[in-house]
Each structure stands twice: as structure tokens, then as C-alpha cells.
C-alpha positions in Angstrom: 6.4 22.4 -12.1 9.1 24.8 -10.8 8.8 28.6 -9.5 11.7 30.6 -10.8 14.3 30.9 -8.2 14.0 27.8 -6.4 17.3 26.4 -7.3 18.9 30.1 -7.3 16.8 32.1 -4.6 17.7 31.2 -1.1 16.8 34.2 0.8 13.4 35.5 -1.0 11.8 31.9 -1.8 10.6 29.8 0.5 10.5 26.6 -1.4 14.6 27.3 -2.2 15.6 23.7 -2.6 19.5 22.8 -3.3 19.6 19.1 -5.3 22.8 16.9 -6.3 21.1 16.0 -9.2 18.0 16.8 -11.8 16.6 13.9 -13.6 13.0 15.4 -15.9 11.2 13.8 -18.3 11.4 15.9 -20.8 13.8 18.9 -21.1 11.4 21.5 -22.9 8.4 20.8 -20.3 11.0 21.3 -17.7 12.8 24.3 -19.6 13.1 26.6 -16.2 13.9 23.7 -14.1 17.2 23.0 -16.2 18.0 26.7 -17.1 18.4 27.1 -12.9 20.4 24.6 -12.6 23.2 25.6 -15.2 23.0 28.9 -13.0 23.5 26.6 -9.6 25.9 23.8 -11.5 23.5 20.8 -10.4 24.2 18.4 -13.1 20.8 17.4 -15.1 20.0 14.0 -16.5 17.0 14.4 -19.2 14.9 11.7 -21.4 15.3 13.0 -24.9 13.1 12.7 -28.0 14.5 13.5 -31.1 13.1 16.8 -30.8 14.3 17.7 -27.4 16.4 20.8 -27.0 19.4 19.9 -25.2 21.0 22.7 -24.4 22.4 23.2 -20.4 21.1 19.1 -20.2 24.8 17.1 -18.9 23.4 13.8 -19.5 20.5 12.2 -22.6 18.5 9.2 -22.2 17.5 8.8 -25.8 14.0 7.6 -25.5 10.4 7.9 -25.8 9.2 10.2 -23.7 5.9 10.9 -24.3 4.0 7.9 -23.2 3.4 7.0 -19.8 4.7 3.3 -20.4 7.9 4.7 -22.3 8.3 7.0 -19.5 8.0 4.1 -16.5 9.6 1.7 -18.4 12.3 4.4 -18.9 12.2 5.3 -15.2 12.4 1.3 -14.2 15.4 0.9 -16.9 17.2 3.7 -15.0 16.5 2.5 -11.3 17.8 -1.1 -12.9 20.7 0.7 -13.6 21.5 2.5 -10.4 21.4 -0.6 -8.5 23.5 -2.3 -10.8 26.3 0.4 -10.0 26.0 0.4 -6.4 26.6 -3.6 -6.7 23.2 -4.2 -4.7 22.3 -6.2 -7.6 24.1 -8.3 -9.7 24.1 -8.4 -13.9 23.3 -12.3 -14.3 20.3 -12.1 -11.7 17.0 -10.7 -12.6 14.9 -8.1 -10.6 11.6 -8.8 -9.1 10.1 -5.4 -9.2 8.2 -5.3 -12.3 7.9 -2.0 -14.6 4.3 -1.6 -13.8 5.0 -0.5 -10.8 7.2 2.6 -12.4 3.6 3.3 -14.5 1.7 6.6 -13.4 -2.2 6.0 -13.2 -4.9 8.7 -12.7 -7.5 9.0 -10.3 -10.5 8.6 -12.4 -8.5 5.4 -13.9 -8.1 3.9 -10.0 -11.9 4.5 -9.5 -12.9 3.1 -12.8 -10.7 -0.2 -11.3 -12.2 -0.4 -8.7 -15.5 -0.3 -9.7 -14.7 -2.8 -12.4 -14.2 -5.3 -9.6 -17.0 -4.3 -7.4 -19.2 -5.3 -10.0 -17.3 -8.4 -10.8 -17.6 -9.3 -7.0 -21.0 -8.5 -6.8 -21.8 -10.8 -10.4 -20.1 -13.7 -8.8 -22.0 -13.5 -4.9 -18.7 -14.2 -3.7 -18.4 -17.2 -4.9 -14.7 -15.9 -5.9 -13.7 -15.8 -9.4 -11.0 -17.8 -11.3 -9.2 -14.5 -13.4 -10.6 -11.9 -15.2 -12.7 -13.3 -17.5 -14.4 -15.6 -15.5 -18.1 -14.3 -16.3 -17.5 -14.5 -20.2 -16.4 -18.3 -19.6 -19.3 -18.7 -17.5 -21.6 -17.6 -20.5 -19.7 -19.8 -22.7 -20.5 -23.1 -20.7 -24.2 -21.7 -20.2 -24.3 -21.7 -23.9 -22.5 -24.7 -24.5 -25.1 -26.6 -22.5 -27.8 -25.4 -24.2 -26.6 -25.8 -27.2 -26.3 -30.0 -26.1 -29.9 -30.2 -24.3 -31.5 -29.1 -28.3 -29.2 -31.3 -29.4 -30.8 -34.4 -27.2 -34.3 -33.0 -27.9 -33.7 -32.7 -31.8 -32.6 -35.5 -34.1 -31.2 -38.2 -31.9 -27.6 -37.2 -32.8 -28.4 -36.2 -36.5 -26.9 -32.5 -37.7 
């Protein structure tokens, strides 16, 4: 997170940083980043929970901000909202970018992805596949086919 002094400590930190604004998640996780910048008068915008403390926070988001996807989707609302007041986009059209993209993902989550469509490459010889579930579909219409050749074999049409 933050060292104490970076917003107040020009001369002895060297990661002294001077910001217009603060925006943080959540304002007790970010208790030291907030406290600073009451000392330095940087106004702070905070997501709040019903149990955030508020205190030296100018602006709450009321919110769910514990979950990642609150958290993006949170994130994406704001962006939304930016845009909307510098007039780069307008309130009847809708914007493109999706709220996935405002969604934090691990690295061990990336690698599990990937592999996930290594082995989905590698099941379908690159023949290509049609969506994500094109392997359980292709079971289904093995099955289904076997299911009609004992059916020709059995009882000449007869359940």
C-alpha cells in the first residue's frame, strides 16, 4: 500500500508523490493513505460499505466493496461517469467497453485459462471449436448415435 510520508514527506522520502485526487477501495485498508491526505488537503473519493469508517473521506460511493466484481463493476460505473462529465460521451448512447475489463484476475487464474484452452486445442486437433462446450456436444451426438444404431439392431422400431 502506502509508506507513511509519501503524501507529506518531500525531502526524506523518495517515493514523495503529490496527487489531485485519491480514489481507494476501501477506506479502512487504505487508513494511512487517507489520514495523509487530510494532512496535504488532496481530496479522497472512497467506496464505502456500511461499515466503512469515513472519517477525513470527502466523497462515498456507497457500495459493495469487497468483491472483485462489485469492485470493477464499481470502478467501470465510475469511469462511465467521468466520461459522461467531460461530454466525451453522451447519456442516450451506450459504451462499448464492457465491465469485464474493470475485473482484477490473478496469475495462477490466467495460467489455469490458459491451460483450459490448450487442452481444448489439443482435444479438437485443430479442427477449431464452435464455443466452449463444443466437446460435451460432441459426446452428446456420439451418444445419440449409438443410442439409434441399437435401436436399428433391436426391435425393428419397437420400445
Amino acid at each position: 500500500r502506502y509508506v507513511p510520508g509519501t503524501f507529506t514527506n518531500r525531502f526524506i522520502n523518495p517515493h514523495f508523490m503529490e496527487p489531485r485526487m485519491i480514489i481507494c477501495n476501501d477506506s479502512r485498508e487504505d487508513k494511512q493513505a487517507v489520514l495523509e491526505s487530510a494532512y496535504a488537503n488532496i481530496p479522497v473519493v472512497a467506496f464505502a460499505d456500511t461499515d466503512s469508517p469515513l472519517k477525513y473521506v470527502d466523497v462515498a460511493v456507497p457500495g459493495n466493496n469487497k468483491g472483485i466484481q462489485s469492485i470493477g463493476l464499481l470502478y467501470w460505473l465510475l469511469a462511465r461517469e467521468v466520461l459522461r462529465i467531460r461530454g466525451e460521451l453522451s447519456r442516450t448512447e451506450e459504451w462499448d467497453v464492457m465491465p469485464d475489463m474493470f475485473f482484477a484476475i490473478d496469475a495462477a487464474e490466467i495460467e489455469k485459462i490458459e491451460a483450459a484452452r490448450e487442452q481444448e486445442a489439443k482435444a479438437t486437433n485443430g479442427r477449431g471449436s464452435k464455443g466452449p462446450r463444443a466437446a460435451e456436444a460432441a459426446e452428446w451426438v456420439a451418444a445419440e448415435d449409438d443410442w439409434q444404431a441399437e435401436a436399428a439392431e433391436g426391435e425393428s422400431g419397437q420400445w
